[in-house]
C-alpha positions in Angstrom: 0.0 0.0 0.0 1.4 3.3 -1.0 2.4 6.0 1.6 2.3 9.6 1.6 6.4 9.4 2.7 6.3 7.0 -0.7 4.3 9.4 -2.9 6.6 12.3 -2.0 10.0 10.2 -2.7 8.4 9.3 -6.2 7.2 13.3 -6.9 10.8 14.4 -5.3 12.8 12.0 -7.7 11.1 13.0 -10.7 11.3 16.5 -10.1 14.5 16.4 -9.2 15.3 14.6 -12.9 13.2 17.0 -14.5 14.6 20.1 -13.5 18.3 18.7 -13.8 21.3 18.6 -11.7 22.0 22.3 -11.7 18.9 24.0 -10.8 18.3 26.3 -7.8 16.7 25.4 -4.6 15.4 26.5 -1.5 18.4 25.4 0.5 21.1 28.1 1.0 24.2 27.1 -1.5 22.9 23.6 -2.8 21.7 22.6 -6.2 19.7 20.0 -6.8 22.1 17.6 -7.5 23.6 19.0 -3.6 20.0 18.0 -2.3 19.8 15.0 -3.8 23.4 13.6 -2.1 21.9 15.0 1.2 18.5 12.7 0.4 20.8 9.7 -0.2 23.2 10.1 2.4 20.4 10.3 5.0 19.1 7.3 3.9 22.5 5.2 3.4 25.1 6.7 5.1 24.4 6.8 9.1 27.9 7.2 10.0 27.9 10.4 8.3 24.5 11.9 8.4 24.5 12.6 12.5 26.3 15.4 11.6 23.2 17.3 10.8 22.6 17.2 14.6 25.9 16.9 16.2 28.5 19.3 15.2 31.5 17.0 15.6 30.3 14.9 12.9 29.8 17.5 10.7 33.2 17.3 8.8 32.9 13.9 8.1 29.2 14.8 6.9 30.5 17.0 4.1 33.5 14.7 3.1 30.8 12.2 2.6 28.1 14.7 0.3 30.9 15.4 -1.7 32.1 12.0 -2.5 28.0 11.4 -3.3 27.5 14.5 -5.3 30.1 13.7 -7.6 28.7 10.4 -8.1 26.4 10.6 -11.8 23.2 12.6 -11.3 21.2 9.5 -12.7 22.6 7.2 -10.2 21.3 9.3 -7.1 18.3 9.9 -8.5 17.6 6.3 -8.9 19.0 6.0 -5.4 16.4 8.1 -4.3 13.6 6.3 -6.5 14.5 2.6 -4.6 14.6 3.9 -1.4 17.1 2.4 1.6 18.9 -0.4 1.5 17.9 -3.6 3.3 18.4 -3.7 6.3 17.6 0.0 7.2 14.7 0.7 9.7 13.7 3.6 7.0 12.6 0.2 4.9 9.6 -0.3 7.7 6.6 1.3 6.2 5.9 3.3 10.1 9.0 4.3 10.4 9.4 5.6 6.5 6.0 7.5 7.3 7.2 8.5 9.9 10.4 10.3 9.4 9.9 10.8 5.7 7.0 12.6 5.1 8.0 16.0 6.3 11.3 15.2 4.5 10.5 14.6 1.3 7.8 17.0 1.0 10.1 19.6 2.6 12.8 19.5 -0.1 10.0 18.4 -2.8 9.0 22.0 -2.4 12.2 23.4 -1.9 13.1 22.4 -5.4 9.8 23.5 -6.8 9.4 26.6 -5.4 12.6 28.1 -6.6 11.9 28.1 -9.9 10.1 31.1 -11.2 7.1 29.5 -12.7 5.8 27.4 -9.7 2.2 27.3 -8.7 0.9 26.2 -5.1 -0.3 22.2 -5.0 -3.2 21.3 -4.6 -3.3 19.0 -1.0 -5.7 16.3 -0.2 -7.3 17.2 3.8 -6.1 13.9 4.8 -2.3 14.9 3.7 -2.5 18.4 4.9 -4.0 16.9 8.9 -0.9 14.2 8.4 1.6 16.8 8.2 -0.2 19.3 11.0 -0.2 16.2 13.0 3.5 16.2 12.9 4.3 19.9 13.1 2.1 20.1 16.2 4.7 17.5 17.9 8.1 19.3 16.7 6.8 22.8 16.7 8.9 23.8 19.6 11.8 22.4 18.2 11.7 24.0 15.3 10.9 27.7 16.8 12.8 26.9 19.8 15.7 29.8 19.0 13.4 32.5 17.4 13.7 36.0 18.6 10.2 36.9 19.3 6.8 34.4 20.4 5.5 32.3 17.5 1.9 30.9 17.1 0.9 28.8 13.8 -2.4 29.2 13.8 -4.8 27.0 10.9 -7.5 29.1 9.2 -9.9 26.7 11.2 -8.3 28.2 14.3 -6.0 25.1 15.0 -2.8 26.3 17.1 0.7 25.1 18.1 2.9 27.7 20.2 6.2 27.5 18.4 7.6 29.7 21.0 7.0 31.5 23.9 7.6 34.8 23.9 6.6 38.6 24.0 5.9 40.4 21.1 3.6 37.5 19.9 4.0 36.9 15.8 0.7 35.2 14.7 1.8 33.0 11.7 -1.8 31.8 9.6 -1.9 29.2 6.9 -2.9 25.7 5.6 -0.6 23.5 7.2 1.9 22.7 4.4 2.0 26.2 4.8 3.0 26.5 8.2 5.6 23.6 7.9 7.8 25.2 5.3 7.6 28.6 7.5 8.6 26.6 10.5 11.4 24.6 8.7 12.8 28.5 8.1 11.2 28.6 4.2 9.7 32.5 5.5 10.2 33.9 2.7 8.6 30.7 0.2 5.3 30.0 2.3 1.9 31.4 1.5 1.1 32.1 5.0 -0.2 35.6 6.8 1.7 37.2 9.6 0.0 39.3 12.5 1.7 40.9 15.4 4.5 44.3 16.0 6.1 44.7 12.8 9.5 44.9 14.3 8.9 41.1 15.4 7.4 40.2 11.8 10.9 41.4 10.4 12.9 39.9 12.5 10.9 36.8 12.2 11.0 36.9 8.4 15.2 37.5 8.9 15.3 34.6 11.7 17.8 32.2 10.4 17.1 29.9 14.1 13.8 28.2 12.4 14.1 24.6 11.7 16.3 21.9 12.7 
């Protein structure tokens, strides 16, 4: 049975071979070709991908996304395409779901909305209440070094305090929306803000969302 993780590798490795190894992205000096060695090492390289998290590992986290991004651009993307190797826990279907859905519809978007012709998806209720689900649980992680409060607030009047704080920034969308804002995509996601507008621009300028 497919999975929403599953449908978003599949959308992720054909846009990824669509728009070409050299295209822009979302993420701050990468390339696609860049964000689809970070996909794959994730996936097949423990050793090295801690060093997202842990700062000590970090050097041996770039050696390793170099030695992948200089691999041939079909190869990763057909990495990406089969998924984990065997024996990795990502190859249970609750634990793909659950650490890959936000991931792969994260960077799905990051590689669409940097081009100059993208147009907002259209996102089945079920989908968009799977991924509130999650950003409810990890909001204040992702907030937790803002400068200012942070509420994500649904249009249905949903919330999840991102961080507490005074002055309060209000931060409204669908919740797609709110998840790219909250993984620090301010400047990509079609949400409204409400509060001081000193704390809106510092918000917008924030480089402490995400993980």
């Amino acid at each position: 049975m497919s999975t929403f993780a599953q449908r978003e590798r599949l959308l992720l490795a054909d846009l990824l071979e669509t728009t070409g190894p050299d295209a822009p992205t979302l993420c701050e000096g990468w390339q696609t070709r860049d964000l689809a060695a970070h996909v794959v090492v994730r996936e097949r390289r423990p050793d090295a991908a801690g060093g997202t998290l842990i700062k000590q590992l970090a050097p041996r986290l770039e050696k390793v996304m170099a030695e992948y991004a200089a691999k041939p651009y079909e190869e990763l993307i057909q990495l990406i395409r089969t998924g984990p190797p065997r024996f990795s826990p990502f190859q249970l279907k609750q634990i793909d779901e659950a650490a890959n859905i936000v991931e792969f519809y994260v960077h799905t978007e990051d590689v669409r909305r940097a081009q100059p012709d993208w147009t907002p998806r259209e996102l089945d209720p079920v989908f968009q209440e799977s991924l509130w689900s999650r950003l409810e649980r990890t909001s204040r992680l992702l907030g937790r070094g803002v400068p200012t409060g942070l509420v994500l607030r649904r249009p249905d009047g949903q919330t999840a305090v991102a961080h507490r704080g005074a002055p309060v920034v209000t931060v409204t969308g669908e919740p797609a929306e709110l998840l790219m804002f909250a993984f620090g995509r301010q400047n990509a996601a079609k949400v409204e803000l409400d509060g001081d507008e000193n704390a809106i621009a510092k918000l917008h300028e924030s480089k402490q969302l995400g993980i």
